[in-house]
SEVOVO-632651 format. One record per residue (C-alpha): residue number from 1; residue in one letter; x negated, y, z. Coordinates in nm, 2 decimals. Layout:
   i aa      u      v      w
 NUM  A      X      Y      Z
...
//
This chain:
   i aa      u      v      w
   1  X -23.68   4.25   7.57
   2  X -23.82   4.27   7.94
   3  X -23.92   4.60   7.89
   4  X -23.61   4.71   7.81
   5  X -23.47   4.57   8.05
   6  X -23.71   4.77   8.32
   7  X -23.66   5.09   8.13
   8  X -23.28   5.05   8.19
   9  X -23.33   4.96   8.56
  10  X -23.55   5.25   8.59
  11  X -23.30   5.46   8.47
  12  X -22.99   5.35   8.65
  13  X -23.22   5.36   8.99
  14  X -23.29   5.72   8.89
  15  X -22.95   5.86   8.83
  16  X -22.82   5.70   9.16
  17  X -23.12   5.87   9.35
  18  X -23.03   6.21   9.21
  19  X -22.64   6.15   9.26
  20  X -22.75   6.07   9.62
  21  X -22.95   6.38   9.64
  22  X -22.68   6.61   9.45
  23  X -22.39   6.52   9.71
  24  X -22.64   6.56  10.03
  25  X -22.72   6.88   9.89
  26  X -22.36   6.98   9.83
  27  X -22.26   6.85  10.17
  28  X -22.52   7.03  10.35
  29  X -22.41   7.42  10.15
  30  X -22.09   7.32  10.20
  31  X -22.16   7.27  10.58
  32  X -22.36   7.58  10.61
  33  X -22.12   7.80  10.46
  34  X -21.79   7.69  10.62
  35  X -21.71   8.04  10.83
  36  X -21.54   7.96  11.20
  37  X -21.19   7.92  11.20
  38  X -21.04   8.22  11.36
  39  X -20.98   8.28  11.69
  40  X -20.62   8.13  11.84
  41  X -20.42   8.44  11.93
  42  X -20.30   8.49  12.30
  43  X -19.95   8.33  12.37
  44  X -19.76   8.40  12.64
  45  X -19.85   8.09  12.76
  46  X -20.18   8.20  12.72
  47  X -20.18   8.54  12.98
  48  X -20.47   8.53  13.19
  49  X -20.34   8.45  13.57
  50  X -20.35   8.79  13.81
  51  X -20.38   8.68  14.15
  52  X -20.18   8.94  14.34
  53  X -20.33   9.02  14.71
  54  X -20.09   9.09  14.99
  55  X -20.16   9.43  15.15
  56  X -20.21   9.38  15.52
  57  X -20.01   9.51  15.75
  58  X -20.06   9.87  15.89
  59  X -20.14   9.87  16.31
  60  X -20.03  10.22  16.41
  61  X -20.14  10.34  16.79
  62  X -19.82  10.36  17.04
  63  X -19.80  10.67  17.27
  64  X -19.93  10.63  17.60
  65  X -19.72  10.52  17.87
  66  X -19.85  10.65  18.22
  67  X -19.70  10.37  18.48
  68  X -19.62  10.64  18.76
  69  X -19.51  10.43  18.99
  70  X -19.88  10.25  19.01
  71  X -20.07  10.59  18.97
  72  X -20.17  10.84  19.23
  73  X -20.29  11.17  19.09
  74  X -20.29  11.38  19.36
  75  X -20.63  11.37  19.63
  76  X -20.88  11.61  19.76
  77  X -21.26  11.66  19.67
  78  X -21.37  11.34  19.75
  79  X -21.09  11.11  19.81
  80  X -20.94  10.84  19.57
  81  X -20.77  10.88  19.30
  82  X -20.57  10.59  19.06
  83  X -20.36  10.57  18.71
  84  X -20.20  10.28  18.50
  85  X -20.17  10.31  18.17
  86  X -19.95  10.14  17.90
  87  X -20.08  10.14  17.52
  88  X -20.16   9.88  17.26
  89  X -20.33   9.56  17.36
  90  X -20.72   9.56  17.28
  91  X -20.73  10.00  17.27
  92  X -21.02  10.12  17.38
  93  X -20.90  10.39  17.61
  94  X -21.09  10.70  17.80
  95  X -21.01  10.96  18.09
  96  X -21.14  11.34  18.05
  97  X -21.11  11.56  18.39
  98  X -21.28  11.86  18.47
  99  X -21.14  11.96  18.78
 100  X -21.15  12.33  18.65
 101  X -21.57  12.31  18.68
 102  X -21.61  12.34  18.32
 103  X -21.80  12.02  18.26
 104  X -21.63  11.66  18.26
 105  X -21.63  11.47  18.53
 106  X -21.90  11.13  18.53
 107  X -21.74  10.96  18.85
 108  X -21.81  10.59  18.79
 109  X -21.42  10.50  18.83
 110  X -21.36  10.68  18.50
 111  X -21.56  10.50  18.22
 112  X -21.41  10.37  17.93
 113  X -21.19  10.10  17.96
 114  X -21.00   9.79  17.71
 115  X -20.65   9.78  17.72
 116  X -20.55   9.38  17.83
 117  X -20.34   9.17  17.62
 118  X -20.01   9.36  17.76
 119  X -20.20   9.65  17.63
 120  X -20.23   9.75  18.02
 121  X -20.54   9.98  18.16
 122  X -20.60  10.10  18.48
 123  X -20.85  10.34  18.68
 124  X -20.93  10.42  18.99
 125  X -21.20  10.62  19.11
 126  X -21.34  10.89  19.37
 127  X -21.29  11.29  19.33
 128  X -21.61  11.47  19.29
 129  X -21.71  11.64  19.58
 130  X -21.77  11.94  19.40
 131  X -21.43  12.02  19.23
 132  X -21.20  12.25  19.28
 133  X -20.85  12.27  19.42
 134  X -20.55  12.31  19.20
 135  X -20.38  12.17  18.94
 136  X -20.62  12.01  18.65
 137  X -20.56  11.83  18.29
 138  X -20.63  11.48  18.26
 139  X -20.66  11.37  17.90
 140  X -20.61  11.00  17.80
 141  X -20.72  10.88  17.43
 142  X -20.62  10.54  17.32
 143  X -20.85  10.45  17.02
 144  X -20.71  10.09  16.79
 145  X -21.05   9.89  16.66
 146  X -20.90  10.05  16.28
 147  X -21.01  10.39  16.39
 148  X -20.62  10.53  16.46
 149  X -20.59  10.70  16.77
 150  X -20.37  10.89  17.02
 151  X -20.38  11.10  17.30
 152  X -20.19  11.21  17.63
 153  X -20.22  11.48  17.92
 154  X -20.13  11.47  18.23
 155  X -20.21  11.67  18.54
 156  X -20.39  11.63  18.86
 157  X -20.38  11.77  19.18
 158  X -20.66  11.84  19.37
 159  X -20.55  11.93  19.73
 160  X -20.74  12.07  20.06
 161  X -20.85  11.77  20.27
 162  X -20.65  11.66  20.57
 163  X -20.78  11.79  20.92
 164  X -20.64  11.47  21.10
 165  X -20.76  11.41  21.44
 166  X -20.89  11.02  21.53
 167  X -20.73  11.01  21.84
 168  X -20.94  10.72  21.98
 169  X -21.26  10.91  21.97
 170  X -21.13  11.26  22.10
 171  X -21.08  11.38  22.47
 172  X -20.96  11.75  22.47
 173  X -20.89  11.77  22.86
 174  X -21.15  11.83  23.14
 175  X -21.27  12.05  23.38
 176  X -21.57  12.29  23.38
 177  X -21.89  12.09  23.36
 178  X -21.69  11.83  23.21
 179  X -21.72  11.65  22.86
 180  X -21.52  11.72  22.61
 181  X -21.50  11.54  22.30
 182  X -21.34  11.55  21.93
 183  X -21.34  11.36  21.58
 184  X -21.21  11.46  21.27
 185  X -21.11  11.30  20.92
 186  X -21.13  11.54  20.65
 187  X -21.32  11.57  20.28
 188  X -21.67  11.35  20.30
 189  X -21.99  11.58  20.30
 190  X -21.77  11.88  20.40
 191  X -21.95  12.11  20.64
 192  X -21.69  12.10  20.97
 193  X -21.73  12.44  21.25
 194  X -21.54  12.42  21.58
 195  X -21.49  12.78  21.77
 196  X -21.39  12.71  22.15
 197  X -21.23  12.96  22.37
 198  X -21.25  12.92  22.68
 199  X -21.02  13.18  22.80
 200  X -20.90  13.59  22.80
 201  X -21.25  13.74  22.83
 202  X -21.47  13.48  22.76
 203  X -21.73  13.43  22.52
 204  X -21.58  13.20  22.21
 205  X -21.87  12.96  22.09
 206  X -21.91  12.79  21.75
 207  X -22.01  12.40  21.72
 208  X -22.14  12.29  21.33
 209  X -22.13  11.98  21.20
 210  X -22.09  11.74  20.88
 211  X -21.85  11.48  20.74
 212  X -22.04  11.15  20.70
 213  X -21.92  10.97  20.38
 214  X -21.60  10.88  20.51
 215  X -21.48  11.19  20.63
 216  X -21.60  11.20  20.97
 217  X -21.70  11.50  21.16
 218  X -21.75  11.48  21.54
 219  X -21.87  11.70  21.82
 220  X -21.91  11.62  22.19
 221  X -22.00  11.94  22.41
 222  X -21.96  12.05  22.80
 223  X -21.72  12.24  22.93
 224  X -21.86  12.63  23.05
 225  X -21.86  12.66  23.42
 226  X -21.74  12.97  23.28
 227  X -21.40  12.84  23.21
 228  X -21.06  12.94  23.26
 229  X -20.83  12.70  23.40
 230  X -20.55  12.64  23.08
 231  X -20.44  12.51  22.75
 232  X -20.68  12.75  22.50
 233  X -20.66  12.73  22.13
 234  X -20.96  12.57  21.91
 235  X -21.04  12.67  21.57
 236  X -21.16  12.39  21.33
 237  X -21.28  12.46  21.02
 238  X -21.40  12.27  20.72
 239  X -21.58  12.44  20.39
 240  X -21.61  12.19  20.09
 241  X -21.88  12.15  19.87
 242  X -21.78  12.43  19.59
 243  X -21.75  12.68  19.90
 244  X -21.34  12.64  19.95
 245  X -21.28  12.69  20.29
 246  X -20.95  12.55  20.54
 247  X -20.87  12.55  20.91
 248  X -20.63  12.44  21.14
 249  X -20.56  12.52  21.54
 250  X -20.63  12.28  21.79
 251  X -20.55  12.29  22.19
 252  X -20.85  12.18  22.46
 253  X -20.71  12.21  22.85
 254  X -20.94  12.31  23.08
 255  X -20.88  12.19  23.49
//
């Protein structure tokens, strides 16, 4: 009776242990061969986001304005020079002059220079010594940090220096044996000649000299004993550094 009992335990204990195992093993195929659901499709709700960027402005170069009111653009070898320009603020901007030489000029006064805020840029600078009278192109390039640039011409002149006399160092009147004495202002480092005549029949006689760096030429000399009594022209001359020559007339009185 007890043993029958066991033997029917046994087998209930044994059925449930492989209905256990059975639905674990059915649960774990049936896991494994569940395929993915399928993807969602796109809505329009779904549309990925583009974001759109703004395309920045375009800076374009303005033409050069050449203030010629607060430019001077006419001087001889030597003297100053000046120009104002007017352009976009923060343009690099440039001067090219050649002076008819051939090769640009390097004066200091001419370097590259930045437009201010007002897009305002000015220059002013010395002549070379060297260059050459006439009429000469001046070329102006305004350049924007985006690469776009412009450019603009104008034209120098370059003139034959003044032969002004400085009155307060000159004495033009005396009698033979006397002193005579005169000063010039004309083109720095020109090479100045003075040819006196000292009346009909006299010997004329030549006086060199150079301009210092501002222009100055001076001669002090005695009067021949030889002289004529009278107002007799003078001849002043002045040769510039290229070879250019001027003159002008000049009246000494001898006693």
């Amino acid at each position: 009776m007890v043993r029958g009992m066991k033997q029917s335990r046994y087998r209930q204990w044994k059925w449930s242990g492989i209905g256990v195992l059975v639905v674990f093993c059915t649960f774990c195929m049936t896991a494994c061969g569940v395929p993915a659901p399928p993807a969602k499709p796109l809505s329009s709700d779904d549309t990925p986001i583009t974001i759109a960027r703004k395309a920045l402005p375009t800076i374009t170069v303005q033409p050069i304005h050449v203030e010629n009111n607060l430019s001077h653009l006419v001087a001889y070898p030597g003297g100053q020079m000046s120009i104002t320009i007017a352009t976009n603020p923060n343009a690099l901007c440039s001067l090219i002059v050649d002076y008819g030489r051939g090769i640009p000029s390097h004066s200091p006064g001419i370097a590259p220079s930045t437009a201010d805020g007002n897009g305002i840029a000015r220059w002013a600078w010395r002549v070379d010594g060297d260059a050459h009278t006439g009429w000469w192109p001046l070329t102006i390039t305004a350049m924007l940090p985006n690469g776009a640039k412009t450019t603009s011409q104008v034209n120098v002149l370059v003139a034959f220096p003044p032969i002004s006399v400085v009155s307060s160092q000159t004495n033009l009147t005396a009698a033979p044996h006397g002193t005579m004495a005169l000063s010039i202002a004309t083109a720095p480092g020109a090479t100045a000649t003075l040819v006196l005549n000292y009346g009909p029949g006299r010997v004329t006689k030549a006086l060199h000299t150079g301009a210092n760096s501002f222009g100055i030429a001076s001669w002090t000399w005695r009067v021949d004993d030889t002289a004529v009594a009278g107002t007799w022209p003078i001849s002043v001359s002045i040769t510039l550094i290229d070879g250019e020559t001027t003159s002008t007339q000049l009246y000494m009185t001898v006693l």
